[in-house]
C-alpha positions as CSV (number, residue, x, y, z in Angstrom):
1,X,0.0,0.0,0.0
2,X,1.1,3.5,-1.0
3,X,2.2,6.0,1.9
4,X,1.6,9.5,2.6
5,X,4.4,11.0,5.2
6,X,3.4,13.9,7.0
7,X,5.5,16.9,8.6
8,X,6.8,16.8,11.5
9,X,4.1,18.0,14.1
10,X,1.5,17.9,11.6
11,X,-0.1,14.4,13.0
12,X,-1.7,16.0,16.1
13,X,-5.5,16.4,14.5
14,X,-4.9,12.3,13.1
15,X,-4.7,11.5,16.8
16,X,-7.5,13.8,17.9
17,X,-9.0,11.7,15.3
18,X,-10.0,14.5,12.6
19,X,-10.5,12.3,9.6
20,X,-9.2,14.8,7.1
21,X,-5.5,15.7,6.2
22,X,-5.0,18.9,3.8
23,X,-2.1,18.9,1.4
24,X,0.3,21.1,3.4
25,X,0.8,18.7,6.1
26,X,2.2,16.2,3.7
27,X,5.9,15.9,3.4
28,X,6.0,13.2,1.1
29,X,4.1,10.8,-1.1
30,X,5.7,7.4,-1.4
31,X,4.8,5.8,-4.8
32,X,2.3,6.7,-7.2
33,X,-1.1,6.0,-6.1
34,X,-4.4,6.6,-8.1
35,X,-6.9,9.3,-7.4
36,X,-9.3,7.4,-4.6
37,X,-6.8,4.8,-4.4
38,X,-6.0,3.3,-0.2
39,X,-3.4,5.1,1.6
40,X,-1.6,4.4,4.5
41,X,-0.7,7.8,6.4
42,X,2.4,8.0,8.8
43,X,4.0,10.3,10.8
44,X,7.4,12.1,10.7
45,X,8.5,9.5,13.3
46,X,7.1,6.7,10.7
47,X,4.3,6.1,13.1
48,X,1.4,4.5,11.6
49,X,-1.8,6.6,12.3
50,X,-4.6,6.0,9.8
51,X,-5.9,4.5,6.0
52,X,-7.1,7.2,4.2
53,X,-8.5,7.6,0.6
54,X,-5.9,9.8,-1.8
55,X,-7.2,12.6,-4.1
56,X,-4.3,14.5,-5.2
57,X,-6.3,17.5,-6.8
58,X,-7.9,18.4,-3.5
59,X,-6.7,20.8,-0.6
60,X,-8.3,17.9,0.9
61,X,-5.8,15.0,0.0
62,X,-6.6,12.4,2.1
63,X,-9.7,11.6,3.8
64,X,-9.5,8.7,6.7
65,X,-11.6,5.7,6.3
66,X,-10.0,4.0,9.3
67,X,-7.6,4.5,12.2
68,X,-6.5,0.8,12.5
69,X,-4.5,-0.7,9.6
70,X,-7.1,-2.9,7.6
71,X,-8.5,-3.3,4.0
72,X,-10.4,-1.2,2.5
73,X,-12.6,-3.8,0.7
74,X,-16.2,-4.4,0.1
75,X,-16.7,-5.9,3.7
76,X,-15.5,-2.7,5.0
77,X,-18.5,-0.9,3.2
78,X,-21.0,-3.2,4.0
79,X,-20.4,-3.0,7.8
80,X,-20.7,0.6,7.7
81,X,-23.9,1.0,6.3
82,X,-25.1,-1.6,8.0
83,X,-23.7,0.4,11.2
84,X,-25.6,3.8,10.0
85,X,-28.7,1.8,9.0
86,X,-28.8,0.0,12.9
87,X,-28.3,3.6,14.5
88,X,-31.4,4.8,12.2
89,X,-33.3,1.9,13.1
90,X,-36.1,3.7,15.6
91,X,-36.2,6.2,12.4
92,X,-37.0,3.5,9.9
93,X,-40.1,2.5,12.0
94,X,-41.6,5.7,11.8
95,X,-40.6,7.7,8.9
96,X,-40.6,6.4,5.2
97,X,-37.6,9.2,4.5
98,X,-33.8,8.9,6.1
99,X,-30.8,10.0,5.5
100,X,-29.0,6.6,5.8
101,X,-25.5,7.7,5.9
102,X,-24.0,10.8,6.8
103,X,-20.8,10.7,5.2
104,X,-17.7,11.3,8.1
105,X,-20.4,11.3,10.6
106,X,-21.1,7.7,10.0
107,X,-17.0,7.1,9.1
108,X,-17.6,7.3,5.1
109,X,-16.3,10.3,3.9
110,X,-17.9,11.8,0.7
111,X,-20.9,9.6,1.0
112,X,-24.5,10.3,1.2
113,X,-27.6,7.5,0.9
114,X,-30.9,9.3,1.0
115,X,-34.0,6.8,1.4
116,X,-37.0,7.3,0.4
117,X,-39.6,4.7,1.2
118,X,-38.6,2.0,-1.8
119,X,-35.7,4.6,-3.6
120,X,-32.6,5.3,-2.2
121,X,-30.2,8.5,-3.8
122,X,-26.7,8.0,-3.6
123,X,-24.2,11.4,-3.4
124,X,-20.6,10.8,-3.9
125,X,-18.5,13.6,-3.2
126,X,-15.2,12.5,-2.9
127,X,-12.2,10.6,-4.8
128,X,-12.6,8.2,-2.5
129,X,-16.1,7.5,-2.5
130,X,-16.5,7.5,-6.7
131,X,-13.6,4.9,-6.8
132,X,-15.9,2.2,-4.2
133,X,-19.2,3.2,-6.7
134,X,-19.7,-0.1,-7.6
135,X,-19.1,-2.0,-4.2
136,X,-21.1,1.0,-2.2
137,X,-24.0,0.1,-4.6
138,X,-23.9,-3.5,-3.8
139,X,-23.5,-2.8,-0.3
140,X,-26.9,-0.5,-0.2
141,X,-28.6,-3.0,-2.5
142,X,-27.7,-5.8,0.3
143,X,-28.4,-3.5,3.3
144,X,-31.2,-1.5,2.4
145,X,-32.9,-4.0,-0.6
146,X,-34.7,-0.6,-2.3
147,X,-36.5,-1.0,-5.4
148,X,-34.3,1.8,-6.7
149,X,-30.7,3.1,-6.5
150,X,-30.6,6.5,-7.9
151,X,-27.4,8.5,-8.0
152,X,-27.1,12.6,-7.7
153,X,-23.5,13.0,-7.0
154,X,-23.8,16.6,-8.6
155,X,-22.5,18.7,-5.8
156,X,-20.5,22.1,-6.7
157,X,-17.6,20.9,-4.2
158,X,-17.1,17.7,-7.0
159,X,-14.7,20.7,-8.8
160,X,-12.8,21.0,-6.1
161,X,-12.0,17.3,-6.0
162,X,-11.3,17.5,-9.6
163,X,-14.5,15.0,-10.2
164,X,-17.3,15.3,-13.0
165,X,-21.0,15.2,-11.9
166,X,-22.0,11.5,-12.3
167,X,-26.1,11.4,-12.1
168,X,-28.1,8.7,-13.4
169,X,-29.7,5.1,-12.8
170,X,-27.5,2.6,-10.7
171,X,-30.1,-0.3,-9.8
172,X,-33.7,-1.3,-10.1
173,X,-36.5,0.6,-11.9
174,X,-36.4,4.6,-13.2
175,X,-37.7,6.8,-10.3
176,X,-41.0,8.3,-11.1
177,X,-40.9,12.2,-11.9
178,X,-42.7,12.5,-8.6
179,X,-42.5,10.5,-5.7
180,X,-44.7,11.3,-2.1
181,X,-42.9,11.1,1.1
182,X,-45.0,11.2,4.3
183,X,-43.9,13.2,7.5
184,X,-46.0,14.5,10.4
185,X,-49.4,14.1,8.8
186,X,-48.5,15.9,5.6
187,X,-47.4,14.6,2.0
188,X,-44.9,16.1,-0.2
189,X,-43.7,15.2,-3.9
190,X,-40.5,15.1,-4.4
191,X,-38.2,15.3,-7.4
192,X,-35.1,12.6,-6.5
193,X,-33.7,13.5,-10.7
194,X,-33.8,16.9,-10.7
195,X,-34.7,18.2,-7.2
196,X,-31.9,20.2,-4.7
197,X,-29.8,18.1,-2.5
198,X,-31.2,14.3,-3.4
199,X,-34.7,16.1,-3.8
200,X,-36.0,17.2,-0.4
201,X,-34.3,18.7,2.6
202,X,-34.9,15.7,5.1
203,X,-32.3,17.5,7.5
204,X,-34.8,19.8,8.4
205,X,-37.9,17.5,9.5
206,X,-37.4,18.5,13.1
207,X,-37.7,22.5,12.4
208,X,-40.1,22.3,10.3
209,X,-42.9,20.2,13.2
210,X,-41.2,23.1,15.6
211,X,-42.6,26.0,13.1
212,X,-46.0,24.0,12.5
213,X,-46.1,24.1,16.4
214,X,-45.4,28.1,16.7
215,X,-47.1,28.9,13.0
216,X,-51.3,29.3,14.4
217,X,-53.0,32.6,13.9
218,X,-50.1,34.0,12.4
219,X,-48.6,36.1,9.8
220,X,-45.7,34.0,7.7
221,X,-43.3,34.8,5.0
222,X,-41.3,32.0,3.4
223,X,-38.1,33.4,1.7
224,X,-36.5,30.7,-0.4
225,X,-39.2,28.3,-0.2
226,X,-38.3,25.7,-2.4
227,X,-41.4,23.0,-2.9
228,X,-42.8,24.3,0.5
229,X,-41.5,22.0,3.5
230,X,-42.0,25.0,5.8
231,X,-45.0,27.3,3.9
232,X,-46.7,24.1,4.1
233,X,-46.4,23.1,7.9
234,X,-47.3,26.7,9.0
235,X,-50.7,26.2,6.7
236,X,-50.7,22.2,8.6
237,X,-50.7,24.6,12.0
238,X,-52.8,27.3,11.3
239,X,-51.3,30.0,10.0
240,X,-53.3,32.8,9.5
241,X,-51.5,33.6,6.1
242,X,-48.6,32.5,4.1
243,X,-46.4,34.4,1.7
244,X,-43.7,32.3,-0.1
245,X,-40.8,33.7,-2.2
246,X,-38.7,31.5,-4.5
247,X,-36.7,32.2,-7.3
248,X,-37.5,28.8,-9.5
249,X,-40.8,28.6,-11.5
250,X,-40.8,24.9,-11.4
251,X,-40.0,24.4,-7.4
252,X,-43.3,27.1,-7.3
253,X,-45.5,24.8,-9.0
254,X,-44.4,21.8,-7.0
255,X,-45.1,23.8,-3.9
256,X,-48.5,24.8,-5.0
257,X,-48.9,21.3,-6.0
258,X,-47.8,20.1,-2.5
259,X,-50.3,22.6,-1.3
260,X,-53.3,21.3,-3.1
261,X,-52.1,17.4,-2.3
262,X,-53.2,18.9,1.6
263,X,-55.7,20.5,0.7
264,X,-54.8,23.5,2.4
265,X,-55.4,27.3,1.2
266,X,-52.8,28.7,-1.2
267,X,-50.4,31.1,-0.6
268,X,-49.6,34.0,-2.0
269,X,-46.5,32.7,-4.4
270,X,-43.6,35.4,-5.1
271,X,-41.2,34.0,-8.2
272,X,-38.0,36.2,-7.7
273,X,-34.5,37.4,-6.3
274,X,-35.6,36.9,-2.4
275,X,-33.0,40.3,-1.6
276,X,-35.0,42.5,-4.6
277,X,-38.2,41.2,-3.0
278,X,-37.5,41.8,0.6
279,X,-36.7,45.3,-0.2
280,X,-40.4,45.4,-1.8
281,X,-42.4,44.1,0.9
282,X,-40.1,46.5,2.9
283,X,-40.8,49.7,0.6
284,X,-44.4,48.3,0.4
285,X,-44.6,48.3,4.7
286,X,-45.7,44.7,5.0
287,X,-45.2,43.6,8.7
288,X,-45.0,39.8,9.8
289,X,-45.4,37.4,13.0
290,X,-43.2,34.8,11.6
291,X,-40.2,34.8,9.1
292,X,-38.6,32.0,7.5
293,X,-35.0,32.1,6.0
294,X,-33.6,29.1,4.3
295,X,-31.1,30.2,2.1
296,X,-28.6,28.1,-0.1
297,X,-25.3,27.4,0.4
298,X,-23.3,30.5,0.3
299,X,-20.3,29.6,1.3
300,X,-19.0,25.9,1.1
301,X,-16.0,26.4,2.1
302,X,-14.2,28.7,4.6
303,X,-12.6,30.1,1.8
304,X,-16.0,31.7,0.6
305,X,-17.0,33.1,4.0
306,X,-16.8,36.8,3.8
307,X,-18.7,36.9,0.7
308,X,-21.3,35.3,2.6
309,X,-21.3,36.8,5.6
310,X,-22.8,40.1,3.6
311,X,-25.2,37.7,2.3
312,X,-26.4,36.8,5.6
313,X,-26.9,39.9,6.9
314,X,-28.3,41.6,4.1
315,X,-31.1,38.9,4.4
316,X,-31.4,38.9,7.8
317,X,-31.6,42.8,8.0
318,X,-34.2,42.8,6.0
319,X,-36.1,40.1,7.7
320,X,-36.0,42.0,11.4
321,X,-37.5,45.5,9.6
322,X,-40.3,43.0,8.4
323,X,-41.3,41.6,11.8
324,X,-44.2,43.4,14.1
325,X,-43.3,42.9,17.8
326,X,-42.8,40.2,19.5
327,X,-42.4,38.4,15.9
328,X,-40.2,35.1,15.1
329,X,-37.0,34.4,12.7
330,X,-36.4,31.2,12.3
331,X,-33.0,31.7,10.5
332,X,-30.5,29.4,8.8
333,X,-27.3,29.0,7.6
334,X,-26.3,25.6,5.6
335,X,-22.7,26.5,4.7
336,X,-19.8,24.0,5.9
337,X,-17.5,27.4,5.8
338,X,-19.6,29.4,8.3
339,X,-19.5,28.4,11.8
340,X,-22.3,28.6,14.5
341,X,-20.4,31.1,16.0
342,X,-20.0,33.6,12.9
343,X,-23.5,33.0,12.0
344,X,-24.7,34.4,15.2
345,X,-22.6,37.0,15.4
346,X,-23.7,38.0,11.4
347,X,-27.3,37.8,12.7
348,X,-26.4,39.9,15.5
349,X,-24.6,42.7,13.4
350,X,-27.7,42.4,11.3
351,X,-30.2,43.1,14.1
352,X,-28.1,46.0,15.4
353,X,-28.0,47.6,11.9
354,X,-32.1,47.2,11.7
355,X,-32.7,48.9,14.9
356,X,-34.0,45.7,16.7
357,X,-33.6,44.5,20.1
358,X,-33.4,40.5,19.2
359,X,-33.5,37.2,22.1
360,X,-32.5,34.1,20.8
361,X,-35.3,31.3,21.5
362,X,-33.9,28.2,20.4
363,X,-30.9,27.0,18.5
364,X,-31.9,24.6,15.4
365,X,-29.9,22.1,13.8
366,X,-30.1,19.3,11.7
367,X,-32.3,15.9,12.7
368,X,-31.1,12.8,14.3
369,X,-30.4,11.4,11.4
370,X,-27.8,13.8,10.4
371,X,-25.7,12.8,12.9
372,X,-22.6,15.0,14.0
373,X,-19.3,13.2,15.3
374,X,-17.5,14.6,18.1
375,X,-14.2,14.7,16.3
376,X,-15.7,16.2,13.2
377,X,-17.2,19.8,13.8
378,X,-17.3,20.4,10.5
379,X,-20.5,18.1,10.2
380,X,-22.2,20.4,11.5
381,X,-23.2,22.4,8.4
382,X,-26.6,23.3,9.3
383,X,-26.6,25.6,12.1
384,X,-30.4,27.9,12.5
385,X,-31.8,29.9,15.5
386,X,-35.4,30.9,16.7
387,X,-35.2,34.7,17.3
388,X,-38.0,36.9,18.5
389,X,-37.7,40.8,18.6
390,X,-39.1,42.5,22.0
């Protein structure tokens, strides 16, 4: 097996068990492996420390599959998704849609498994992960035994592994255009081909039931709405009115789709730029109880952070002159290169600059099912807050 040396003092995150190791801490490569190829990883000292998959065009160039020297083989694979899928079991019982596997969370780096009832999408994004494809695809089918083994491994961060998009059929029958997933008492269809992420945003089941909860009698604006996971729950709870905004014409007739599939009253649908229409509902003096902002990924890496931390609070800004008194933001951030700690202080800065006085009511993350491992911080990409101005 090929070897990657580091520098000296460069192993300490390996033994605090941090699965990644970027490019400058490697003093040498020993042999010529492949992009995704095994790799053992040493130390200065020539201490062994951890097998690693190899991608040579990433900042990222090794990412640890194990700390104890073993093959990487197809057993390997199958025991950790059979790990992921134990640790989801009380999910599986209840809920027709899991995430399955949670990529270094679950100790698979660059690996996603989506499942929806009898379909299960498959993200790659890693060299790592593409090179096992075929053995990952046999270990879902013997795991999970879906009808259906979609792939979407179309990710922007694929570039920065030096990977094309791969999307298409893997096993079992075409998934239909739309499929309905189940959760809480309401139904939404979902687009596994062409939808965001692997169609739906399952990592926010939990904030969505805790906005349905908060949602009666009240006033709520929906910016970047998508197919309506959270317009929808505050009509499920009672919401005296909904406004939605969302750039895509076809996400907007899926959510009024998913609207009519609940029979619940429409809302009023906004197609456009969710900054140019915040500024009109501010010029125009509407007023809210409830604000939602689910924005996409501004910044995936840490690298990209400045640029969206004026994002952030432009948005956010905007949101706290649009709440009455005593009003709720339930504010997100999804991107890997903004920590919970910078996204509260954005939101703060934000708040300041609006004129608001702002208590934070919750903290929001992602479900149960998007697990986050102590040694890995960086799994935490979604990080949200419940505010409510006094």
């Amino acid at each position: 097996m090929h070897k990657l040396t580091l520098k000296s003092g460069r192993e300490k995150s390996l033994k605090r068990r941090h699965p990644w190791i970027f490019s400058g801490a490697v003093e040498k490569v020993s042999g010529e492996p492949e992009t995704g190829e095994t790799v053992e990883i040493h130390s200065a000292a020539g201490e062994f420390l951890a097998v690693a998959a190899y991608s040579p065009q990433s900042q990222i160039v090794a990412r640890v599959w194990d700390w104890r020297k073993r093959e990487i083989d197809a057993s390997f694979f199958r025991e950790r998704i059979e790990r992921a899928g134990t640790l989801r079991s009380h999910m599986l019982s209840t809920s027709q849609s899991v995430r399955l596997v949670h990529a270094e969370s679950d100790g698979l780096p660059g690996i996603v498994v989506d499942r929806y009832g009898e379909i299960v999408v498959l993200q790659l994004s890693s060299a790592g992960a593409m090179r096992w494809r075929d053995v990952l695809v046999d270990a879902i089918e013997g795991v999970a035994k879906p009808q259906t083994i979609f792939e979407r491994s179309d990710a922007d961060v694929l570039a920065l592994e030096g990977l094309a998009p791969s999307v298409g059929l893997l096993r079992g029958a075409a998934p239909p255009m739309h499929i309905r997933v189940h959760e809480a008492d309401v139904m939404f269809e979902v687009d596994v081909v062409h939808g965001h992420k692997s169609g739906f945003y399952l990592d926010q089941r939990d904030n969505r039931l805790r906005l349905r909860a908060l949602a009666k009698g009240r006033e709520v604006l929906d910016c970047f709405a998508y197919t309506g996971g959270f317009s929808i729950n505050a009509l499920a709870g009672g919401a005296a009115r909904v406004v939605t905004i969302e750039s895509s014409a076809l996400a907007i007739e899926l959510l009024k789709r998913n609207v009519e599939l609940n029979k619940l009253p429409q809302p009023e649908c906004i197609q456009g730029d969710v900054f140019q229409e915040l500024r009109t509902l501010r010029d125009r003096a509407r007023s809210f109880d409830l604000i939602v902002l689910d924005p996409p990924k501004f910044a995936p890496t840490a690298h990209h952070a400045e640029k969206a931390a004026r994002a952030y609070k432009d948005t956010n800004l905007l949101a706290f002159k649009l709440l009455k008194p005593g009003g709720l933001l339930f504010t997100f951030s999804c991107s890997g290169g903004v920590s919970r700690e910078l996204f509260q202080k954005i939101v703060a800065g934000a708040a300041l600059d609006a004129g608001v006085e702002a208590q934070i009511v919750a903290h929001l993350s992602a479900g149960a099912d998007h697990p986050i491992a102590l040694n890995f911080p960086e799994g935490e990409y979604l990080k949200g807050m419940v505010l409510r101005v006094r």
